[in-house]
N, C-alpha and C positions, 0 to 999 in steps of 0.2 A: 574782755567784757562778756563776749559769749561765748559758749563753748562752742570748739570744731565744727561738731557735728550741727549744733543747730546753727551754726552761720553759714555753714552748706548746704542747709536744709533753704534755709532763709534765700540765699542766692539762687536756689534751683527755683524755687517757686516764685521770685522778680522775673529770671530771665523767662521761666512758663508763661509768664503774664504778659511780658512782652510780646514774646513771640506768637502768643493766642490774642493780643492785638492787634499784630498788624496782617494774620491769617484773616480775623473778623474784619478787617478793613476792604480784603480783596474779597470777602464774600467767599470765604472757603470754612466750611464746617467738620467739627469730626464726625459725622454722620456720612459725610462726602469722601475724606478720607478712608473713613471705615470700608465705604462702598470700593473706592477703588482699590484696595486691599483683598478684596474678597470677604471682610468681615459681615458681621451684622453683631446687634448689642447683646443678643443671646448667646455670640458663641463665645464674644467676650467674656462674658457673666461664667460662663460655661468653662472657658479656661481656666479664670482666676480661681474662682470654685474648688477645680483640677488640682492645681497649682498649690493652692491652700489647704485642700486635703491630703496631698502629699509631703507638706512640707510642716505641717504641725504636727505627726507621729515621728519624724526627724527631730528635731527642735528639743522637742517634751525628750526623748532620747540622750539626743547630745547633752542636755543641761541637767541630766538625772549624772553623767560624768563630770563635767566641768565646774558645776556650781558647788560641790564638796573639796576640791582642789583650788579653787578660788578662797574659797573661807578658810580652806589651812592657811594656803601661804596671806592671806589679810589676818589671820590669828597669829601664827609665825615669825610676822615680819617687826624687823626692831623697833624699840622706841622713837619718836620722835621720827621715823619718817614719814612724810607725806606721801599720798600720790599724784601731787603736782611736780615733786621733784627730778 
C-alpha cells in the first residue's frame, strides 16, 4: 500500500508521538533535555546550519555523478521490466 520508506517514516513519527506523550505526561521537556545535555536551541540551530552547509556542496557533488548513470542504466534497461520487479 505504501511505499518502505514512507511507512517508516509514518512509524517513526507514531512511535515520536508516543513517546513525547508520555515524556509531557511526567512533565519533562525538550527544553529540559536540552539543558541537561549541555545544549541551548542556538547551538542547535547552529549545528544543523553546520551540518547543512556541509553536506549540501556533498550532495549537489555526488548527484552531478550518480544521476547520469542512473539515466543510462533507466534508458538501457529492457523492455517491459519494471522497477517493482
Amino acid at each position: 500500500m505504501f511505499h518502505p520508506i514512507l511507512r517508516t517514516l509514518v512509524k517513526v513519527a507514531v512511535a515520536s508521538l508516543i513517546v513525547g506523550t508520555i515524556l509531557a505526561h511526567f512533565g519533562i521537556t525538550a527544553e529540559q533535555l536540552m539543558k541537561e545535555f549541555g545544549l541551548s536551541a542556538e547551538r542547535v540551530q547552529d549545528l544543523a546550519r553546520k551540518g547543512f552547509d556541509w553536506a549540501l556542496p556533498n550532495v549537489l557533488l555526488g548527484s552531478l555523478v550518480i544521476l547520469p548513470i542512473w539515466f543510462l542504466a533507466y534508458l538501457f534497461r529492457p523492455p517491459g521490466q519494471s522497477s517493482s520487479e
